[in-house]
N, C-alpha and C positions, 0 to 999 in steps of 0.2 A: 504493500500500500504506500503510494504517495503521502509524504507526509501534506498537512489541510494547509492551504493559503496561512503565511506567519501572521502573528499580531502586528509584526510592522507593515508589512503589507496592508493587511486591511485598515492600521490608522491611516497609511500612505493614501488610499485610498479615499477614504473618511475627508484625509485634507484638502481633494483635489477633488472633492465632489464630483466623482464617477458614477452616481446612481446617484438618482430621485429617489423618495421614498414613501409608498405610498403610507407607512404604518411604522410609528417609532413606538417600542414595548420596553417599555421600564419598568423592568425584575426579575429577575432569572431562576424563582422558583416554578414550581409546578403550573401555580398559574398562567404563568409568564410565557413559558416552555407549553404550554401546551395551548394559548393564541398564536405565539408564532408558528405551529405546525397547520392549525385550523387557515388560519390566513394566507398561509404560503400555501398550502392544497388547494387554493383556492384559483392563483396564478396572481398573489398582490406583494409588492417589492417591499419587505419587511425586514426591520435590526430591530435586533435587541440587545440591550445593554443594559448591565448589572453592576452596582457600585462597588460591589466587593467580590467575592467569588460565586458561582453557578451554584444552586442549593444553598447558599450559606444562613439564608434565616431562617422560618419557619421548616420549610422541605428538606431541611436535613438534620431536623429533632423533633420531631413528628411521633406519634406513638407507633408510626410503621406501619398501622392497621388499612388496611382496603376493607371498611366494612359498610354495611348498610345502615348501620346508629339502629340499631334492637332498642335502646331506652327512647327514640324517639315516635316510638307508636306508640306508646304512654303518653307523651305530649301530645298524641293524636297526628300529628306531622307523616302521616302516609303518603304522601307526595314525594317527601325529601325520601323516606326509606324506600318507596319503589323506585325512584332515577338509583338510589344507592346499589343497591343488591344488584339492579340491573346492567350495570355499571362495572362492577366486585365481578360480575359473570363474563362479561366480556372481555375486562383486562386479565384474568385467569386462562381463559384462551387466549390472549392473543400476546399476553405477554408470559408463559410458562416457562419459570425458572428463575423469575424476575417479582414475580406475583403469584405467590404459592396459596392452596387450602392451609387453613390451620382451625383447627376443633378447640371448639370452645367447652370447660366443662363449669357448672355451677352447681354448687352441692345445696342439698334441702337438710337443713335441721329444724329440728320441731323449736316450734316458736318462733324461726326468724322471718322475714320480710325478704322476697317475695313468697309467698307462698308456692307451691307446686301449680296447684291450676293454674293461677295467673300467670305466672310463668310461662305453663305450657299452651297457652290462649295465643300469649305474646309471640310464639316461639313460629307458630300454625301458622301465624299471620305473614312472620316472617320467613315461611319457606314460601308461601303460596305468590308472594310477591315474586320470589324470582327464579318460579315455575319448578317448585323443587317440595320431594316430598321425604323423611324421612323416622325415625325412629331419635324420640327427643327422651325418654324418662328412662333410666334404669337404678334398678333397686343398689340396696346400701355396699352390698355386697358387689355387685359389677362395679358400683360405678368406684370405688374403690382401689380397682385393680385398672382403673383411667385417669385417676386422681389418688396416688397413695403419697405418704405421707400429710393428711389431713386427718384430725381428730376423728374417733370413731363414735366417739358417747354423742346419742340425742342425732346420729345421721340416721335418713331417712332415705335419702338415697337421691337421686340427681339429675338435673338436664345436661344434652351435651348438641350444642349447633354448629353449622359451620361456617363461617366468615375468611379471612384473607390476610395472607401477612406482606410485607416486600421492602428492600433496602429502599428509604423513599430520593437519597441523593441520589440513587443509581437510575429510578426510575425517572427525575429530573434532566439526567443526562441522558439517555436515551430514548426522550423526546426529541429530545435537543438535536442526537444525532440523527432522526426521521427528520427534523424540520432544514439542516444543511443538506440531506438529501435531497431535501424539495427545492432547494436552492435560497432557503432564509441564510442571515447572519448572525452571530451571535457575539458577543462580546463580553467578557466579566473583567471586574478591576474597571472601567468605563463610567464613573457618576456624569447622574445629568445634576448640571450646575444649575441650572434653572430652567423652565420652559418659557416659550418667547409666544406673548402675544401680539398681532396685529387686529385694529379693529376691536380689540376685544376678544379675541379667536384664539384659543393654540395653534399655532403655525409652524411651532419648530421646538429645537433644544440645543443648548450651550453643554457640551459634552466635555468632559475634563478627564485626561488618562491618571488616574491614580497613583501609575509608576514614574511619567514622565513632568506631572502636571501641565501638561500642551494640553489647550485646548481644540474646540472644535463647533463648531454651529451647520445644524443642519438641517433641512427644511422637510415637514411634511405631512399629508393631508389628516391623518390621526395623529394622536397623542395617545396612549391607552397606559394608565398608571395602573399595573402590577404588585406594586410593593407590597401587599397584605397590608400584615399589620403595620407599616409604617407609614401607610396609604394619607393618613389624614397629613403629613409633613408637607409635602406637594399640595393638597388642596390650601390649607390653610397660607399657604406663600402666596395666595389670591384671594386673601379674605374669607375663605370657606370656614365655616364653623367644623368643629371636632364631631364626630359621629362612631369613634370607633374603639370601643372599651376593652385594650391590650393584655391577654389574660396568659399567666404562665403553666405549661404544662412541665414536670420537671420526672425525671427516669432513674432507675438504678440498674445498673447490671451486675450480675454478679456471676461466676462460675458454673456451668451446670451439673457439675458434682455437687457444687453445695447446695443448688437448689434444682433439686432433679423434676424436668415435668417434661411428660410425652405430650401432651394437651394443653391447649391454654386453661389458667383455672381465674376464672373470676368470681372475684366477691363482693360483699358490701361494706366498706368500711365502719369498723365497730365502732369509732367516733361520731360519724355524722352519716350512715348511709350511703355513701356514692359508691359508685362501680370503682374497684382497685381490679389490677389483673397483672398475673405472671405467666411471660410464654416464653417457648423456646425459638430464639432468634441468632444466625447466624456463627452459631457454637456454642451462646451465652442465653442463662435467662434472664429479661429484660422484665423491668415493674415499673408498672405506671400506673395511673398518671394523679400528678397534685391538678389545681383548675383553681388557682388564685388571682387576684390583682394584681398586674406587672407596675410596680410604682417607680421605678427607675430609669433614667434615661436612655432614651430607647438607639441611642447611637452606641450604648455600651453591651458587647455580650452578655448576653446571661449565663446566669449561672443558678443550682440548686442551694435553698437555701438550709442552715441547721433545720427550723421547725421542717419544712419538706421532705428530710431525710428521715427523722421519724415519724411523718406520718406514715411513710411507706413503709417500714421498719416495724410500725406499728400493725400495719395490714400482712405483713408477713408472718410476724410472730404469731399473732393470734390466728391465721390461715393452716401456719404447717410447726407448734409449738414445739414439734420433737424436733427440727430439724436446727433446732437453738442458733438461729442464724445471729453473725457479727457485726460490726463495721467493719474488720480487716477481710469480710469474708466480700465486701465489694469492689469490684473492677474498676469500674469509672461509673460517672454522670453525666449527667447533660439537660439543658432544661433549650424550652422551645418558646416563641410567644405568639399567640392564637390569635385571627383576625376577628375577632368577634363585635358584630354591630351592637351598640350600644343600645339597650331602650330600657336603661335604668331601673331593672331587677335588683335586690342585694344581693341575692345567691348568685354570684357568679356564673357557676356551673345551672343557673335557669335560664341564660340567656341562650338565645336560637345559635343553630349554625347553619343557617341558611346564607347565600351568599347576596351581593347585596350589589349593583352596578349603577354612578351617577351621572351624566353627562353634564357637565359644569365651565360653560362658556368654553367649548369645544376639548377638552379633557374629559377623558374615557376613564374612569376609575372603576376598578375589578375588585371585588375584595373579600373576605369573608368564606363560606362555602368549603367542603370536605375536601380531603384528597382523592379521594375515591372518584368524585363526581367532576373532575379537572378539566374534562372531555366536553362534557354540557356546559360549564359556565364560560370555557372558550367559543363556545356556540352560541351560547346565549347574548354576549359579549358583542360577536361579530353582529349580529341581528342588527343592532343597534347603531350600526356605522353601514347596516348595506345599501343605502339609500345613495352614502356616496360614490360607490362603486358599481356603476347599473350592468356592467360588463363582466361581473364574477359573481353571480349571484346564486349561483348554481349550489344545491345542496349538500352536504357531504356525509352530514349522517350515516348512511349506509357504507361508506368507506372503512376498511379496517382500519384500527388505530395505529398497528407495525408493520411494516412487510415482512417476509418472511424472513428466519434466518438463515445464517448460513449452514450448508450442510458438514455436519462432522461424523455422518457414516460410518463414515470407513477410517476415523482415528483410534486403533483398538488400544492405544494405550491410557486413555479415558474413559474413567466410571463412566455411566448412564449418566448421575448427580453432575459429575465435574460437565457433560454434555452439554445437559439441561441448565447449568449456570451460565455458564459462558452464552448461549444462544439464550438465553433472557436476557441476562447484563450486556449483551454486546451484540446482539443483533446480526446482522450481516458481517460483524467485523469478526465473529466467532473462530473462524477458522486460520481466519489473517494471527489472531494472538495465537494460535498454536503453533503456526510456523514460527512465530520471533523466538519461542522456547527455547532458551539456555540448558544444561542438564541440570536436573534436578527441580525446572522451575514451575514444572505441571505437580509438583508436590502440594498438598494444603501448606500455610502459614500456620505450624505449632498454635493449638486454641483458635480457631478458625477454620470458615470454609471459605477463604481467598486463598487460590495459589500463586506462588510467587512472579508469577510472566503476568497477573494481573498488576503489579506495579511497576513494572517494565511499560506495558502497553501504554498505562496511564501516564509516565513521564514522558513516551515519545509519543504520542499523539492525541493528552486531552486536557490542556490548555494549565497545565499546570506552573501559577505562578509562583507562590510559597510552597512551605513545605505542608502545614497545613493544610490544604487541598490537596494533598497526595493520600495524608494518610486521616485525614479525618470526612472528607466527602467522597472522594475516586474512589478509595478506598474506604474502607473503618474500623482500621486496627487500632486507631485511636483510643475506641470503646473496647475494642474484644480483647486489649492486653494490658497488663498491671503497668501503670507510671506509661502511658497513653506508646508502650512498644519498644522505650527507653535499649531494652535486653537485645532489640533485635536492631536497632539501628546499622549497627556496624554491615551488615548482610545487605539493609535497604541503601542503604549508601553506596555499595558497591554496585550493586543494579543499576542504579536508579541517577545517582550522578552522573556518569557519561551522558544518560540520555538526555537530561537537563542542561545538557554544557554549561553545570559550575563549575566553577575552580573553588580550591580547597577554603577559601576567604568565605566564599558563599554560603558554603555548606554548613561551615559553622555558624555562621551569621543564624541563618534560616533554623538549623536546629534548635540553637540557642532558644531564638526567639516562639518555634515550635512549643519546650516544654515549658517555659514560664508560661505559654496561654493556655496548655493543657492543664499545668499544678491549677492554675486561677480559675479554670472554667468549668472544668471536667474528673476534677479530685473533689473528693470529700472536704466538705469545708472541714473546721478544726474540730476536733474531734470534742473538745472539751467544750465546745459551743454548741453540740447535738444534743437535744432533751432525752429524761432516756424516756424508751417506749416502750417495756416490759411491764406487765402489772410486778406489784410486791410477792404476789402467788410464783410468777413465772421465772421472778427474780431467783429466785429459791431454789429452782428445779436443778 
């Protein structure tokens, strides 16, 4: 494979205004990444550009889930859960290996909330929405041997459904790379410095390179603001009142020897009732999620906070008591922040996640809305600007979301699994990374299922500026190794340097700067600043 058109190339380009444009998209998560695939299928001359790196907000600390929101047929919201499910079903085919099944199980003990039936009301509702039927209740005794290490006194015995899991930066970038096959651009490290009115109109944007600080100004008939949660920043640079109430969702992972689970197991937190849940993800099991107020400045990462660590700490103990889980028994963290429109609920976690579009003296704002349903609000989106385009109006719904991948038949020295990963995560490009394989590099990464030619691939052809976007979006050893992979650097540097053409100055620069934002961002805050979250009873045990 050619390596893609350089960054400097295309700002070279940028400078000399070689393309019109009919659609400028600022943000490069999922939403972002998935108008400019909807727009560019369309045949309409579309950039995107992203202030920091591709997934870096929301779409790549995300709870990972592809699901339909089960709790929101309870709100009555059967609209959002049938585009969901439906939605869950399609990117399951079409993106396999990328977008996996994962079973949900919730156990029944006498006396708690929900009950069984209602439960299983809710359950009914939710297969029939997305044309699926199957077997939800088993007794105390199965469902035990699907969920073990959970108390036995007072079980009754359990639901179990199926929903959706998927690495969600990977599924970012492989929009991304469907939309440069369609012949979109894309850009990360690129802030738009401001948008340019004429008339009163969005007309354009003042583009500033992050690494070079050169600017750049470029003209064109949309404006479509992406940025989720950071969506109101942009409006309000034109007087727009605030509308969008920043909610954190915050993760723990930990080892799956320490917390062993074949199934996802969700529960209700014994604090206050909300859904916690533990599943197995990408070697490790992952727990989520907190649903707080983000009160901090929103140009600064986030991070998990003491109280968040034990609430989740708290829904684990009391989940699986024997399994006397630690703090030293967690890998990393990570917290996300949630575009949720505001209509001034106190509960947090009662506000809608329906998504939300404004048109505002010619500015397209996107915002709000699942991961799951990424496909429809890119469609929804377009709707709304096709009036100026009477020559591409053509529908595309019925279009798959991928093309197909590539074939790896006939590579017999690849599991089935190692197959089906790579042609999710890499689409057409599947078979190209098996050729770049060094020896030994079709191996997993120790605690992991990335093999090592996936960060080869990713330093020589997917736009990797820090070292950060190597190993915490491209990849996500960041999360699945203790001190965010500190043990393994030596090995990734050796890969991974050449293809980056650093020199040894770089390397350490970029490291350096890697772990200080891993300690800050994605460790355990101080441990003696964690409440504890053991009752007195359990303390004991």
């Amino acid at each position: 494979m050619k390596k893609a058109k350089s960054r400097a190339d295309l700002l070279n380009a940028l400078a000399k205004h070689e393309q019109d444009w009919d659609i400028v998209v600022i943000g490069g998560g999922i939403t972002g990444a998935g108008i400019l695939l909807e727009a560019t299928r369309r045949g309409l001359r579309v950039l995107l550009v992203e202030q920091k790196d591709f997934a870096w907000g929301t779409s790549s600390r995300s709870s990972k889930l592809v699901h339909g929101g089960l709790r929101y047929i309870k709100e009555g919201k059967i609209s959002l859960t049938r585009d969901s499910v439906r939605e869950r079903q399609q990117l399951l085919q079409a993106a396999a290996g990328l977008v996996e099944p994962q079973s949900f199980a919730f156990a029944d003990y006498q006396g708690r909330k929900p009950g069984r039936w209602m439960f299983a009301i809710g359950l009914v509702i939710y297969d029939f929405l997305a044309g699926l039927r199957g077997k939800h209740y088993f007794s105390a005794q199965d469902f035990q041997m699907l969920a073990p290490h959970i108390p036995a006194a007072d079980l009754k015995g359990g639901s179990c459904y199926m929903d959706a899991k998927t690495d969600d930066a990977r599924l970012v970038l492989r929009v991304l790379q469907e939309a440069r096959a369609a012949g979109a651009t894309a850009m990360n490290y690129l802030a738009v410095k401001n948008v340019v009115y004429v008339e009163g109109q969005a007309s354009g944007v003042v583009l500033q390179d992050a690494l070079s600080k050169q600017e750049y100004q470029l003209k064109a008939k949309v404006i479509i603001n992406a940025t989720g949660a950071w969506a109101d920043g942009l409006r309000q640079q034109q007087g727009q009142s605030a509308r969008l109430r920043p909610l954190r969702g915050s993760h723990l992972l930990l080892p799956a020897w320490r917390l062993p689970v074949a199934q996802a197991v969700s529960l209700m937190h014994p604090r206050d009732g909300r859904p916690v849940f533990v599943y197995p993800w990408e070697g490790v099991s992952l727990v989520g999620t907190t649903d707080v107020d983000h009160c901090t400045d929103m140009q600064e990462e986030t991070a998990i906070t003491a109280e968040e660590v034990a609430y989740l700490m708290e829904a684990m103990d009391f989940q699986f008591p024997q399994l006397q889980l630690k703090l030293d028994d967690i890998i990393a963290t990570y917290a996300g922040i949630r575009p949720v429109i505001d209509t001034g609920k106190a509960d947090p976690s009662k506000e809608g996640r329906d998504h939300a579009i404004w048109l505002e003296k010619g500015l397209l704002t996107v915002t709000g809305g699942k991961l799951t349903t990424f496909r429809l609000i890119a469609q929804d989106a377009l709707k709304h600007i096709d009036h100026l385009f009477p020559d591409h109006q053509a529908e595309q719904e019925a279009e798959s979301l991928f093309t197909r991948p590539s074939d790896l038949a006939n590579e017999k020295q690849l599991s089935h699994t190692q197959k089906s990963r790579l042609q999710g995560h890499h689409g057409e490009s599947a078979a190209e990374i098996v050729q770049i394989a060094q020896d030994g590099e079709l191996d997993y990464i120790p605690g992991t299922l990335t093999m090592w030619v996936e960060l080869r691939w990713a330093a020589r052809f997917e736009e990797v500026v820090h070292l950060e976007d190597l190993l915490l979006r491209r990849t996500r050893l960041g999360l699945l190794l203790r001190l965010g992979g500190l043990a393994l650097l030596p090995r990734i540097r050796a890969i991974c340097q050449p293809e980056l053409e650093w020199d040894d100055e770089r390397w350490d620069v970029e490291q350096t700067s890697y772990l200080q934002l891993w300690s800050k961002h994605y460790a355990l805050p101080a441990k003696a600043s964690i409440p504890e979250w053991r009752s007195p009873q359990r303390q004991s045990i």
